[in-house]
C-alpha positions, 0 to 999 in steps of 0.5 A: 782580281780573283785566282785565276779569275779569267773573266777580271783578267779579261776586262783587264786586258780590255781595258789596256789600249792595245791598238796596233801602231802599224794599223792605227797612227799613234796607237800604243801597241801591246806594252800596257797590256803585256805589263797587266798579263805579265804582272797576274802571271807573276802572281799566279805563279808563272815564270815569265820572261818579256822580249820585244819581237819589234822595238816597243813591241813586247812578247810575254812568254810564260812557263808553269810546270815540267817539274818532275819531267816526262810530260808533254809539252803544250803552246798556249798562243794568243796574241795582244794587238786589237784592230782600230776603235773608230766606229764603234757603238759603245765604250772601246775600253770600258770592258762593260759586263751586260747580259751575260756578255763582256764588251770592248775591242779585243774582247772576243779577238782574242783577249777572252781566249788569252785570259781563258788559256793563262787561268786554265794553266793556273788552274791546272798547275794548283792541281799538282805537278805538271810533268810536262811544260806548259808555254803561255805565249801571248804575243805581238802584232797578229792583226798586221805581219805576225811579228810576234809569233815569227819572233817566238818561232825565230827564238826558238820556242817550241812544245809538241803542240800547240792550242790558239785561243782565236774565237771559234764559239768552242768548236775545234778548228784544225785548218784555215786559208792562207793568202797571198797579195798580189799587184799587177801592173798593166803597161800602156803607151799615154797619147791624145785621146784623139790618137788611137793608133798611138795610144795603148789603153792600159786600163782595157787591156786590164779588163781583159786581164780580169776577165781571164782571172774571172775564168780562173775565179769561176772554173779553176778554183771551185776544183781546189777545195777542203773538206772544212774550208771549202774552195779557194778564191781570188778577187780584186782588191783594188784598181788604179790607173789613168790620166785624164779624160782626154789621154790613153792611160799608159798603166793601171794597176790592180790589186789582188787578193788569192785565199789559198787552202792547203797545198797551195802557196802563195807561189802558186798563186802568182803562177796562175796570175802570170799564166792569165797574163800569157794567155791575154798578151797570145791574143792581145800582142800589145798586153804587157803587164808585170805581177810582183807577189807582195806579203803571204801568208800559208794556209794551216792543216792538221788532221782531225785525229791527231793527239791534240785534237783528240786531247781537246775532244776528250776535254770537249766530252768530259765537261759536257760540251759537243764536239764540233770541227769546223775551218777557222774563216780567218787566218791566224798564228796557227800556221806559223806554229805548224809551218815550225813543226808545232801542230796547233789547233784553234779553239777559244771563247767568242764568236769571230764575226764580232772581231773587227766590228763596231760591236764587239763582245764575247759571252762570260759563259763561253770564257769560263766554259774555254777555261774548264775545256782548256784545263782539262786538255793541259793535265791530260797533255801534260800529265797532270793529277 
């Protein structure tokens, strides 16, 4: 591939199958994609080390510069993994180049971004030295429980901030939702249809749960907002429950998904969920149910004039492109990087309504033009020539 050539490493990645096993059965996870990044590092100058975050599991973690000391340290963060490929309108795999635009799975979430973040250090460091480090870490398993970035946490990497590459079509995300998942069990009694005063309808006293949450939906949340995220949210993921026709269903379960903004957590939405259920059962006597909180993650915050954000401005500025702060709609490592007291920030190439789809592209401009951003920002962080 060409030096620090982002687009080739791009459609090098794209071309590695990283479909995440724990999504897809039988999918070969990071490996091939990690030993492609590891191998254009290697060439490009980069100390690079691998370490399995889960077996088969591979994070690459790589270092250019903090030579002369000094210097500011800065994370580049993306992760590896891809969604599934069933569905899709054209080749997974292929990383074609038509019309200005890269296409394949992966492609703008995010393999674009770790291409553009990896070449950017190269390009930088070629410069001269760099005074302060930086940390390309390109990790495992975002699209499921982040095992990646928590093993790189747990590890004990740090930078004194940190930049992931998630799509944002150029503009400067400083803040995204967290979540929290949350089952609720309605308890019934079973009986024959025909016995109303034995039974205990399960699933209709699970609609009065709803209704209640709908209020809270409706009235509560609207109040909770961010200035670039806007409001939280609740709704109901799924619902199950019942026997047969003719039977008092003795539970029903629902599923719960809670979008927190910053300053909640995911304890807080389990409250409201069991203060709905109070309210219910002080009405219905007979209402009981169970809330078991279930896998979370935090929402991430960072003020629009820290140091990093003024970093990437400034390097927005200086190679002629607009500045735009927006909310990252997605979740994303960012915040378990500032939960670990990194502050990190979300910019990259492509569009993110693209992840995830039957069609999936990001535009070469957009890659070359991150790659430029981003190698400013560094040799401004880092103090480079």
């Amino acid at each position: 591939m060409p030096l620090f050539d982002p687009v080739s490493l791009t459609r090098d990645l794209v071309r590695a199958d990283s479909r995440n096993p724990d999504l897809i059965a039988g999918a070969p996870g990071e490996g091939r994609a990690a030993a492609v990044l590891r191998a254009a590092l290697e060439a490009w100058g980069f100390r690079v080390e691998t370490h399995e975050a889960a077996p088969g599991r591979p994070n690459v973690v790589a270092r250019v510069g903090g030579g002369s000391g000094g210097g500011r340290s800065l994370m580049l963060n993306g992760h590896l993994d891809t969604v599934g490929v069933e569905g899709m309108a054209h080749d997974a795999f292929a990383a074609e180049l038509r019309d200005g635009r890269l296409y394949g799975r992966g492609a703008a979430d995010m393999k674009g971004g770790v291409a553009a973040m990896c070449a950017a250090a190269a390009r930088a460091a070629a410069r001269g030295t760099l005074a302060g480090e930086v940390i390309v870490a390109a990790v495992a398993d975002e699209e499921f429980e982040s095992v990646g970035t928590r093993a790189l946490v747990a590890a004990g990497v740090r930078a004194d901030a940190a930049v992931v590459t998630e799509p944002t079509r150029l503009a400067l995300c400083p803040a995204h939702r967290g979540f929290a998942w949350l089952t609720v069990t309605v308890h019934g009694r079973a009986a024959h249809g025909s016995r109303y005063d034995l039974g205990v309808d399960a699933i209709r006293l699970a609609g009065l749960l709803l209704a209640e949450l709908d209020l809270v939906e409706r009235d509560v949340l609207p109040r909770r907002a961010h200035p670039l995220l806007g409001r939280a949210s609740l709704h109901a993921s799924l619902i199950e429950g019942g026997i047969g026709m003719s039977t008092y269903p003795d539970r029903c379960v629902l599923k719960l998904e809670r979008r927190t903004v910053p300053g909640e957590s995911a304890g807080d939405a389990a409250r409201e969920v069991r203060e709905a259920c109070d309210r219910v059962r002080a009405r219905r006597p007979e209402f009981e149910a169970t809330v078991e909180p279930g896998f979370a993650q935090g929402p991430s915050d960072v003020a629009a004039d820290a140091p990093v954000m003024r970093a990437l401005a400034g390097a927005l500025g200086a190679a002629g492109e607009s500045v735009r702060i927006e909310g990252m709609p997605a979740w994303t490592d960012a915040a378990l990087l500032n939960e670990a007291g990194i502050p990190a920030v979300c910019f990259g190439p492509g569009d993110v309504a693209l992840a995830h789809g039957k069609e999936e592209y990001v535009e070469v401009r957009e890659i070359e033009r991150a790659t430029e951003v981003l190698e400013r920002a560094i040799r401004e962080w880092c103090g480079g020539p």
